[in-house]
N, C-alpha and C positions, 0 to 999 in steps of 0.2 A: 504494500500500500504506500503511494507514495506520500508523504512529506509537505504540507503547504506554510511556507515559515512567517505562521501567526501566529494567535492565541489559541487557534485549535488543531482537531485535526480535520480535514477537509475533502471528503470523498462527493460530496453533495452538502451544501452548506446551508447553515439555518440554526440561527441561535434562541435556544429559548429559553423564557425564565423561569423559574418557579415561585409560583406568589408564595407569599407571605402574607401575614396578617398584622393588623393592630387596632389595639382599643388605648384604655388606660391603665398604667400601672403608676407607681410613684411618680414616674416622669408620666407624661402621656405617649400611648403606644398609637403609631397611625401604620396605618396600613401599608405595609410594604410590597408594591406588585412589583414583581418580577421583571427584572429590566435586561432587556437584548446585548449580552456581550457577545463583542464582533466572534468568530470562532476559530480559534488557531488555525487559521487554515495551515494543516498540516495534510491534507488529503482523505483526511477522515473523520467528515464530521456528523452534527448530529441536531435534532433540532424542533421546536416544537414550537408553538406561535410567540413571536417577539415582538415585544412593544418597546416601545422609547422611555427611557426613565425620566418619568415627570415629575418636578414640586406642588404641591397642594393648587399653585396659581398658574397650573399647565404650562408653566417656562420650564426647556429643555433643562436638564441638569450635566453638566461639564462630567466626563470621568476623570475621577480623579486617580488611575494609575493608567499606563501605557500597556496594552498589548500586543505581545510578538507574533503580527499578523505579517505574512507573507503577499502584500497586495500585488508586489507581482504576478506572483503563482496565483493568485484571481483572476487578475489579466488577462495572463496567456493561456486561462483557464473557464473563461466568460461562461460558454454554453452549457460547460457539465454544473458550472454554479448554479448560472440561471435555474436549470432544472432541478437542481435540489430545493435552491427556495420555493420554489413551486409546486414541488411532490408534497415538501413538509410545509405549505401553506402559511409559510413564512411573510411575513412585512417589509421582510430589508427591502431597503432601494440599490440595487446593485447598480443602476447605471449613476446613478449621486455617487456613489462609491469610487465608481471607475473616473466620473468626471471631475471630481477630487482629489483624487491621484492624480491625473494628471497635470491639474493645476498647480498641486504641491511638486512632482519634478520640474518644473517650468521655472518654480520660484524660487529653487533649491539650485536649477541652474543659474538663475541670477546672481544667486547670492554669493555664489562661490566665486562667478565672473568678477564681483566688485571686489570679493577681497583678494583676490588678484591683484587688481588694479589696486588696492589701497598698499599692498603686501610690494608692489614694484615702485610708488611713491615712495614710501618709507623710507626701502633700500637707496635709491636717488637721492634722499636728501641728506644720508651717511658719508655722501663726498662733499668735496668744498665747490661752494654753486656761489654764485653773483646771487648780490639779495635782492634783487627783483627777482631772478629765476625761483629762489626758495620762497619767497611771497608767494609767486605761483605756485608751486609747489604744495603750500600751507593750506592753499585755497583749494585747489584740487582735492588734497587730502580731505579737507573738511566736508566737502561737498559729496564724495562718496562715502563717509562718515552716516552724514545723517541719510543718504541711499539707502545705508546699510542699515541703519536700524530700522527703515520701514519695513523695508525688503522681512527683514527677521522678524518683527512684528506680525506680519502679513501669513508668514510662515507659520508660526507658532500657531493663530487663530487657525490655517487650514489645518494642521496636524491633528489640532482638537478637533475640528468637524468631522476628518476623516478618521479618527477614532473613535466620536459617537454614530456614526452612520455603518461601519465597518462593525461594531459591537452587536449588532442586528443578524446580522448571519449568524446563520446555524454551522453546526459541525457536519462533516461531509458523511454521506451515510455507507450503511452496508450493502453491499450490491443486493445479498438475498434479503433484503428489509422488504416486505410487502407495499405497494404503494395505496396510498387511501386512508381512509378514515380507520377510527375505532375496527369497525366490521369488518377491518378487510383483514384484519388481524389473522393472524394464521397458528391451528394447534402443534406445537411441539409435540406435545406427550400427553397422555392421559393418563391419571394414577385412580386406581381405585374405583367404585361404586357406591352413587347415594346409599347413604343409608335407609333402612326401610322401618318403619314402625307401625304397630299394632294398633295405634292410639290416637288420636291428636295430636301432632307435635304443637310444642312453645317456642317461642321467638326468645330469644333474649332477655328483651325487657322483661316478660311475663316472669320468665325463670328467674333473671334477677330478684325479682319485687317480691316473690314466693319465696325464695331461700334467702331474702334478706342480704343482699348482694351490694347492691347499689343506691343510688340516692339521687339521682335524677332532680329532685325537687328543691329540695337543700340549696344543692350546688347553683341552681338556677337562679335561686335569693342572693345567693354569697356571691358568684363570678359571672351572673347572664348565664345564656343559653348555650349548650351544646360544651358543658362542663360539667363536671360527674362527682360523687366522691365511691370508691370501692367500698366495701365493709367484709367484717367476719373472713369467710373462707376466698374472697376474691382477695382481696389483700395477699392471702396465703396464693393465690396462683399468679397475681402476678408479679412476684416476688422469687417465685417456682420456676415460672416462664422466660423469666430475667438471667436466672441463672444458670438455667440447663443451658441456654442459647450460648449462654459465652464460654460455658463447659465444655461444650461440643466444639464451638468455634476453635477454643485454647486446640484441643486433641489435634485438631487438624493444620496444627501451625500458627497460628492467630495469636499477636499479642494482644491482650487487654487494655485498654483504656474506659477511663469517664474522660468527660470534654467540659469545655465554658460551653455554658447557653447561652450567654452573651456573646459578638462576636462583632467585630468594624462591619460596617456596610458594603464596603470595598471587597472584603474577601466573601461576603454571599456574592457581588457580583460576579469577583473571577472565579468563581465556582458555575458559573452560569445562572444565577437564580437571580430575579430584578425586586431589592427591597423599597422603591418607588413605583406610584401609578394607582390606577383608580380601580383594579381586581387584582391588588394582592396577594399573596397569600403570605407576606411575611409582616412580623410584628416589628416595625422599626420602634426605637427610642426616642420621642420627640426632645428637639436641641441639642442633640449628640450624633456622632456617626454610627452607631451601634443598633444593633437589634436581636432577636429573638430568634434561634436556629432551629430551623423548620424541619432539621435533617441532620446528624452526627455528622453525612459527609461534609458537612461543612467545614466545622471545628476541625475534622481530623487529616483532610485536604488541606488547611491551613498552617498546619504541624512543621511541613517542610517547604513550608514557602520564602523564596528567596533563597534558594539552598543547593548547592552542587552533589549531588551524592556519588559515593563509589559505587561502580558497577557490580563489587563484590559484594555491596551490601544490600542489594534488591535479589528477589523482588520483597518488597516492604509490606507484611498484613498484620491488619489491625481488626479486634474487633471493639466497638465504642456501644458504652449505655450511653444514650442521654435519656433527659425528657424533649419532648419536642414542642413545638406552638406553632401552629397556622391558623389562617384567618378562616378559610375553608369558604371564602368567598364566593357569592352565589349560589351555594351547595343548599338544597332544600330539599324536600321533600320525604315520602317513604323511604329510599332508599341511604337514606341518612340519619335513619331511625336510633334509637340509645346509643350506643358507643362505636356505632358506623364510622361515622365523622363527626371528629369532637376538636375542639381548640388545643388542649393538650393531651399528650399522652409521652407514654411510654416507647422505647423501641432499641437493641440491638441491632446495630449495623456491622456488615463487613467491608473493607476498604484496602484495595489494593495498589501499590505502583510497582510498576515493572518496566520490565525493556520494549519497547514498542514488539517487536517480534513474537514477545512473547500474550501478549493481550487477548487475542484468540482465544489462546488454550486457557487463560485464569475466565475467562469470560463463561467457560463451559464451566471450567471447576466448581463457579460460584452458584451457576444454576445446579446443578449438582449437587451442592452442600444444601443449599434449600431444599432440594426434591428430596434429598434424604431425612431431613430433621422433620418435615412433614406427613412423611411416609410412615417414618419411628411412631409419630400418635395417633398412628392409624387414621388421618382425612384421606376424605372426598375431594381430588383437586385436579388441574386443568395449567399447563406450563404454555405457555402464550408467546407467542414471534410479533411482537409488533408491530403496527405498521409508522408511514414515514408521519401521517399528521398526528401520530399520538405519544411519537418521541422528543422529549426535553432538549432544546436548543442544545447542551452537551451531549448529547448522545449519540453513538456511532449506531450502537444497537442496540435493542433492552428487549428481557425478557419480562414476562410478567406471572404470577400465580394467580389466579382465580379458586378459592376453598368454595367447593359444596357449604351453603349455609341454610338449611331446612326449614326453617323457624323462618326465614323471611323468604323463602323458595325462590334463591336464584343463587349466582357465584359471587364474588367479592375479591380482590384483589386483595390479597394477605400479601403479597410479597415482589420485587421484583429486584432485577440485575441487569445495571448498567454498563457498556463499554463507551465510558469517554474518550480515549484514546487522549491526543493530547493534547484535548480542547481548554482544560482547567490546568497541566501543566503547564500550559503556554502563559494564561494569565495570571498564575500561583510564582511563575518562574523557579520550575520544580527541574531540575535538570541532571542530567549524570554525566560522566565521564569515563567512556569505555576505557578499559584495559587494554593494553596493548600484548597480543598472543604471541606474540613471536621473543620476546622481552621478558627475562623474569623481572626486570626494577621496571616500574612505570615510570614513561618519559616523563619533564616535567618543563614547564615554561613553556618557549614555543613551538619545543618538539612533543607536547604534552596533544592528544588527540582532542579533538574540538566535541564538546559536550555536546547531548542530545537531550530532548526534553523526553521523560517520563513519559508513560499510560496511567491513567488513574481507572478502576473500576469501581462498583460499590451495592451492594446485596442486603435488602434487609434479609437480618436471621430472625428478626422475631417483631413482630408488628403489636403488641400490648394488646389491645383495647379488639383489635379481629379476629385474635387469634383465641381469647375471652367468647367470642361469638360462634367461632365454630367449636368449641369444645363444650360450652353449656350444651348451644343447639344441638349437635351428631351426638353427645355419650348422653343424652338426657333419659328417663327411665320411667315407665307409667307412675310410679308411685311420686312421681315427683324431684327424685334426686338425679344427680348427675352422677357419671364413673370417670374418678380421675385417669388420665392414659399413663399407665403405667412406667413411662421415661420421666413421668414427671413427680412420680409417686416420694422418691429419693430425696426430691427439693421444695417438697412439703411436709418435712414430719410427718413421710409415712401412711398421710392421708390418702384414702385409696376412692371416694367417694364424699359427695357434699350430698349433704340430707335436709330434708324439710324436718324444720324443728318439732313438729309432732311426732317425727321417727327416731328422734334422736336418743330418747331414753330407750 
């Protein structure tokens, strides 16, 4: 796959963000939508609808870091672009893009023409001149002086254009991506069979409310709507759920982390996610640059930013607890029913960088590790290829999980596994420095091999509050209780079953 040297990677490009939310906390929280970083075009990238990051008073907002976007490689690369923003239904304006480039090499050759000219003055006026000729001289000098600072003036303002407009592209995608909408999505794997019952089934809530689970109502007084609090035995599971996930994660190589939930606004951007704009879904901090992380990849992406690593020391996995916040913007309905989609919750992430070559194969690894931790508690579930308008501006390819959930009779995304390639190392400036195979000492200076930027990938292992829904729902039991699935039995004292308190004696 080749290489586009921007912020992403660039196969078909198209950047998207992932909202955020905001209300009030101590500071007041506004809504952070998701704003279009340009996408490393590295030749692979990835992408899902981008907006322009806007202030409350819809005035464009300046980026404030630079990404290593390769506008050339756009350039000489126009038609397979075009078509990616167009598959992934993307906003960028690639011809603003292209017509901005070339304005900035125009100005760029000016600039460099006058200091020529100011660089050959100079030199000139180091001999001994008639002081008329160096008056002239002086005059000259000064005249392409102040040339020179429009000229660089002029420059700086396009650079900044052509990095907020270029932030818009998506990352270039996977050839086998399906092109289309949601639907056009296409089945990987199929695990398992609904479950079948004798009975009635319960949804959720009901179970919850019956075994005394959650609190719905409370939470609603205390934090607004679509805020919960757990009780009793849920406590105990997702406390349970938390831990197997990072258990399992450790077995298979994964260091552990917790993250800041706080994070600069700047780094949800180079992660691809927009915490400005009018559908959010992230929680900014109003009067600061900081906000509310929607996703561990954030914080954990952030880890090795600005950072040259040794190629002996990748590939780099982590898995991270946070809590999470989104705004869950526009999100309504049945299908958003109790702890569907909620502002906070809980969630295990996995998070990889490695050597661009190698991205493929962790990409498979990671849907893998899902298929199996899910497999382990015995669900009903559905591994998903998606298509180009339903991937996040970073993303080259993503897989998704959909669990069988019976209580509300349909699927549910419990999970999914992103290859961003090095749409987020680009604007993390996450980079390595191959080894040189033929050398036991590595060169160093400028016989030292020129750094490459990173693949990042990232996989939830455990989604909190859905993974609560398919386990009440699928182990639920006429009399009322639920069966704990047995991988999880370990990291509940044991508990093997939640009972309705009138069984409990």
């Amino acid at each position: 796959m080749g290489v586009v040297h921007c912020c992403f990677t660039f196969h078909s490009l198209k950047l998207a963000a992932l909202p955020y939310f905001s209300k009030t906390l101590t500071c007041r929280l506004t809504p952070y939508h998701p704003r279009p970083l340009f996408p490393l075009l590295v030749r692979s990238l990835s992408a899902s609808p981008v907006q322009t990051a806007v202030t409350d008073d819809n005035k464009a907002v300046k980026p404030q870091w630079k990404a290593a976007i390769d506008f050339k490689w756009i350039r000489d690369n126009k038609e397979s672009v075009a078509v990616n923003i167009k598959n992934r239904n993307s906003i960028a304006n690639l011809e603003l893009v292209l017509e901005l480039y070339e304005k900035l090499l125009n100005v760029q050759k000016e600039v460099e023409k006058l200091r020529a000219e100011r660089n050959a003055v100079a030199n000139k006026m180091k001999g001994k001149l008639e002081p008329s000729e160096r008056q002239k001289l002086i005059e000259e000098g000064k005249n392409l002086k102040e040339e020179l600072v429009t000229l660089e003036e002029d420059l700086l303002k396009l650079t900044d254009e052509l990095q907020q407009e270029a932030q818009s592209i998506p990352n270039i995608t996977h050839p086998d991506v399906p092109s289309g909408g949601e639907d056009s999505s296409t089945v990987r794997k199929m695990v398992g069979k609904p479950a079948e019952f004798s009975f009635a089934v319960k949804d959720h809530v009901q179970l919850g409310r019956e075994l005394d689970l959650f609190d719905f109502d409370a939470a609603a007084e205390v934090s607004g709507s679509k805020f919960y609090y757990l009780k009793n035995e849920a406590v105990m599971l997702e406390m349970g759920l938390v831990n197997w996930a990072v258990s399992e994660a450790m077995k298979r190589g994964f260091t552990p982390l917790t993250t800041p939930e706080i994070v600069r606004s700047s780094v949800v951007e180079k992660c691809g996610f927009q915490p400005r704009g009018t559908n959010t879904q992230v929680y900014s901090i109003e009067n600061s640059d900081q906000c509310l992380i929607g996703t561990a990849e954030i914080p954990v992406g952030g880890i090795h930013m600005d950072s040259i690593l040794s190629e002996s020391s990748l590939p780099l996995k982590y898995v991270a607890f946070s809590h999470c916040f989104r705004t869950e913007a526009g999100a309504a309905g049945a299908a958003t029913r109790g702890l569907y989609r909620v502002h906070q919750f809980s969630k295990v992430e996995m998070f990889i960088l490695c050597q661009p070559d190698e991205s493929d194969s962790y990409h498979k690894e990671l849907i893998e590790i899902e298929e199996e931790l899910f497999s382990s508690l015995g669900l009903h579930f559905k591994t998903l290829d998606m298509a180009t308008e339903d991937l996040g501006a970073p993303a080259y390819r993503k897989f998704d999980v959909e669990a069988w959930m019976p209580g509300l009779g349909r699927y549910g995304e419990i999970s999914s596994a992103s290859n961003c390639t090095d749409y987020q190392s680009r604007r993390l400036g996450i980079r390595y420095r191959p080894e040189s195979s033929s050398s036991s000492s590595p060169k160093k200076g400028k016989n030292a091999a020129p750094t490459q930027f990173v693949h990042t990938l990232n996989a939830t292992a455990c989604a909190v509050p859905r993974m609560i829904i398919c386990l009440l729902e699928n182990f639920q039991q006429e009399d009322g209780s639920v069966i704990i699935p047995e991988p999880l039995r370990p990291f509940m004292g044991g508990l093997q079953i939640i009972k309705p308190k009138h069984l409990q004696n």
